[in-house]
KOLLOKOL-695838 format. One line per field, with one value per atom (N, C-alpha, C): atom name; x, y, z; chain; residue in three letters. Coordinates in nm, 3 decimals, m for minus. Layout:
REM residues N
atomo: (CA_...)
c1: (X_...)
c2: (Y_...)
c3: (Z_...)
cadena: (A_...)
residuo: (ALA_...)
END
This chain:
REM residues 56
atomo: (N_CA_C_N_CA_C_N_CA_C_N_CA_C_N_CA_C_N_CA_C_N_CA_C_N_CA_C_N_CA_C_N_CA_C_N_CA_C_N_CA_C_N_CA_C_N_CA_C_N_CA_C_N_CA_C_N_CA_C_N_CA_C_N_CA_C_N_CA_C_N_CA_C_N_CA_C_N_CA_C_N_CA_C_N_CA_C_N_CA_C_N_CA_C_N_CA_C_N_CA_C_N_CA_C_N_CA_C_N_CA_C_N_CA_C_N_CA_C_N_CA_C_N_CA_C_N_CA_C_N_CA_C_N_CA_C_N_CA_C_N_CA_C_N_CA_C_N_CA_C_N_CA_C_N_CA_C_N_CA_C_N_CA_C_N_CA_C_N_CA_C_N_CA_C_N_CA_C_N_CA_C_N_CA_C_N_CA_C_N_CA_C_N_CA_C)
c1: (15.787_15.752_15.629_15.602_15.491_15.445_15.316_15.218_15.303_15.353_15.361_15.492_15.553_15.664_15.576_15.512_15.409_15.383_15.296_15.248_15.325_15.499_15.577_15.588_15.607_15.635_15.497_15.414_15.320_15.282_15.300_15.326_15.399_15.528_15.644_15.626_15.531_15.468_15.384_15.264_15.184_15.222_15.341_15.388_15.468_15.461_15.563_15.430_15.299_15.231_15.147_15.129_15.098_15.227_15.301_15.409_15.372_15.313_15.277_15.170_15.069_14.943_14.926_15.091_15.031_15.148_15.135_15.224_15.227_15.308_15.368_15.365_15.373_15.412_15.307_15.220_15.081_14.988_14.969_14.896_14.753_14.769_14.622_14.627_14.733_14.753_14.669_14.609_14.577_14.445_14.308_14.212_14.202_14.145_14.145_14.129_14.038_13.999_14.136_14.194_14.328_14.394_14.437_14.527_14.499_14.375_14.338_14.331_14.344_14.346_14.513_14.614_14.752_14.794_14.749_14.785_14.792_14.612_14.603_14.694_14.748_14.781_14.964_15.006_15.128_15.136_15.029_15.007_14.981_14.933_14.838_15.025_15.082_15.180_15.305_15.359_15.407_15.370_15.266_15.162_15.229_15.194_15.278_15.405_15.466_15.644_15.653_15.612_15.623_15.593_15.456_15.431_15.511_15.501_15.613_15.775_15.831_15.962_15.946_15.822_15.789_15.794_15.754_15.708_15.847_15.910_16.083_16.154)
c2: (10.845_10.980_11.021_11.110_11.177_11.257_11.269_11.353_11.553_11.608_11.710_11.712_11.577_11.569_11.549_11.444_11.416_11.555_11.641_11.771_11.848_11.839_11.903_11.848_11.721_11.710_11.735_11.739_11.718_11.901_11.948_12.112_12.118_12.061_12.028_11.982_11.875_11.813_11.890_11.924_12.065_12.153_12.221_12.307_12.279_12.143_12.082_12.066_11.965_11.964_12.103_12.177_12.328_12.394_12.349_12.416_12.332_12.210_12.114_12.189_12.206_12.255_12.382_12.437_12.551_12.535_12.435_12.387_12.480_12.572_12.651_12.610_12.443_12.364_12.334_12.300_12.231_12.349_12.496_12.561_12.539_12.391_12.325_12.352_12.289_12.261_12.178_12.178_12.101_12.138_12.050_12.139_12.089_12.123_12.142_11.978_11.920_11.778_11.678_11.711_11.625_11.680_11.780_11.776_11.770_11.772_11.686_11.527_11.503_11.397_11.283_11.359_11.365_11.391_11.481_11.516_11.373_11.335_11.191_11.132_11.056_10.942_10.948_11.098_11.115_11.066_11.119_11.104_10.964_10.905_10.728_10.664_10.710_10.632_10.669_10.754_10.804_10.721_10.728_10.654_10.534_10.452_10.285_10.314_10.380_10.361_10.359_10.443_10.450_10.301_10.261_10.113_10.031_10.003_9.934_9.888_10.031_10.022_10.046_10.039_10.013_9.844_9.780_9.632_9.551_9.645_9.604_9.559)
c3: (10.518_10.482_10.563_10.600_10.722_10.629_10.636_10.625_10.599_10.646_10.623_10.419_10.499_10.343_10.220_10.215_10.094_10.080_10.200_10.107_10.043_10.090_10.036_9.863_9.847_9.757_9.662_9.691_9.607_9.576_9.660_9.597_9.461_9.476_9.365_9.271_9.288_9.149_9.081_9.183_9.147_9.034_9.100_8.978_8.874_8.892_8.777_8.658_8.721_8.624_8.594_8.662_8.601_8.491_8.484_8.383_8.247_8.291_8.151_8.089_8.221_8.171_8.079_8.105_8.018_7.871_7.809_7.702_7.595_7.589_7.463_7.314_7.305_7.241_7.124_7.221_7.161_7.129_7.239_7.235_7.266_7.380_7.426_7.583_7.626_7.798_7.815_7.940_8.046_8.091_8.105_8.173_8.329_8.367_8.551_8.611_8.522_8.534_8.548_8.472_8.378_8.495_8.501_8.629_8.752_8.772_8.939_8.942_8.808_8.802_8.863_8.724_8.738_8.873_8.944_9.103_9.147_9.159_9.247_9.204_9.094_9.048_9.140_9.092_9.173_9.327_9.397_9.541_9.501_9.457_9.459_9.481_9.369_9.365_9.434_9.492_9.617_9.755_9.758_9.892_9.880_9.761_9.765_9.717_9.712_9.662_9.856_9.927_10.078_10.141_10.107_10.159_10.120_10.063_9.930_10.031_10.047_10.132_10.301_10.347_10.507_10.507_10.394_10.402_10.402_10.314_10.331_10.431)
cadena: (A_A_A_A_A_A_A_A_A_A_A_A_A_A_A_A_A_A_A_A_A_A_A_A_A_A_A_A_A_A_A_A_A_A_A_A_A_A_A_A_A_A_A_A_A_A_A_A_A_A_A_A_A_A_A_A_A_A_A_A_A_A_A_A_A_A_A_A_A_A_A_A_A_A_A_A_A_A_A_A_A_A_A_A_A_A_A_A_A_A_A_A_A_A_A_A_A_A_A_A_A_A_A_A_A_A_A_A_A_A_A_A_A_A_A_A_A_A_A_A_A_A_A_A_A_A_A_A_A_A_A_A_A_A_A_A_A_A_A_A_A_A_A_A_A_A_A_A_A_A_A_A_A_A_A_A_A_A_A_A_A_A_A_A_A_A_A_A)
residuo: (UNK_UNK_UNK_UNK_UNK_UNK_UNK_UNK_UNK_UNK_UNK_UNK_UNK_UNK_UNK_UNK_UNK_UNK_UNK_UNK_UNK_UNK_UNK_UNK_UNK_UNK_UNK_UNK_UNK_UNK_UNK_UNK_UNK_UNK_UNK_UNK_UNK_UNK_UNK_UNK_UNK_UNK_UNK_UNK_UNK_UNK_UNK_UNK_UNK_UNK_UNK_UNK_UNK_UNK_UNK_UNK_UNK_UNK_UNK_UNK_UNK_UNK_UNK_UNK_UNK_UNK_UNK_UNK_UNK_UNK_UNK_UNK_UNK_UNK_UNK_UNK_UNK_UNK_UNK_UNK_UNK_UNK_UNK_UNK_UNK_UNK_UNK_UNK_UNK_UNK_UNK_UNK_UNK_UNK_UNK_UNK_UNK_UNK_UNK_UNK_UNK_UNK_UNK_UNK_UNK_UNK_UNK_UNK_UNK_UNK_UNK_UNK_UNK_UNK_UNK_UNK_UNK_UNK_UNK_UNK_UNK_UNK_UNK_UNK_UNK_UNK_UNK_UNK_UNK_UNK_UNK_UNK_UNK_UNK_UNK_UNK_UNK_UNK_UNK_UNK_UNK_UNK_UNK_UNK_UNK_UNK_UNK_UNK_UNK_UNK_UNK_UNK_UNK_UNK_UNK_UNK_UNK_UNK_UNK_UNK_UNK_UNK_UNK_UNK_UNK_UNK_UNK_UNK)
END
């Protein structure tokens, strides 16, 4: 995966966890922290699902 795909996907995630953030459900969401947080962890683990299958 190259550098421009990750950003693709991580747009995708983006607005996946912004749709959490704004939870109907709970009537709490998400504050800015929590989901910059959630971002990294996606990218963290994306990054090694990639290493992971280069080492393959």
């Amino acid at each position: 995966m190259n550098e421009l795909e990750l950003k693709q996907i991580m747009k995708e995630i983006e607005a996946i966890i912004n749709q959490l953030a704004e939870c109907s459900y709970c009537k709490k969401g998400m504050d800015l922290r929590s989901k910059k947080l959630l971002s990294e962890l996606f990218q963290l683990k994306i990054q090694q699902a990639c290493s992971i299958k280069k080492a393959s």
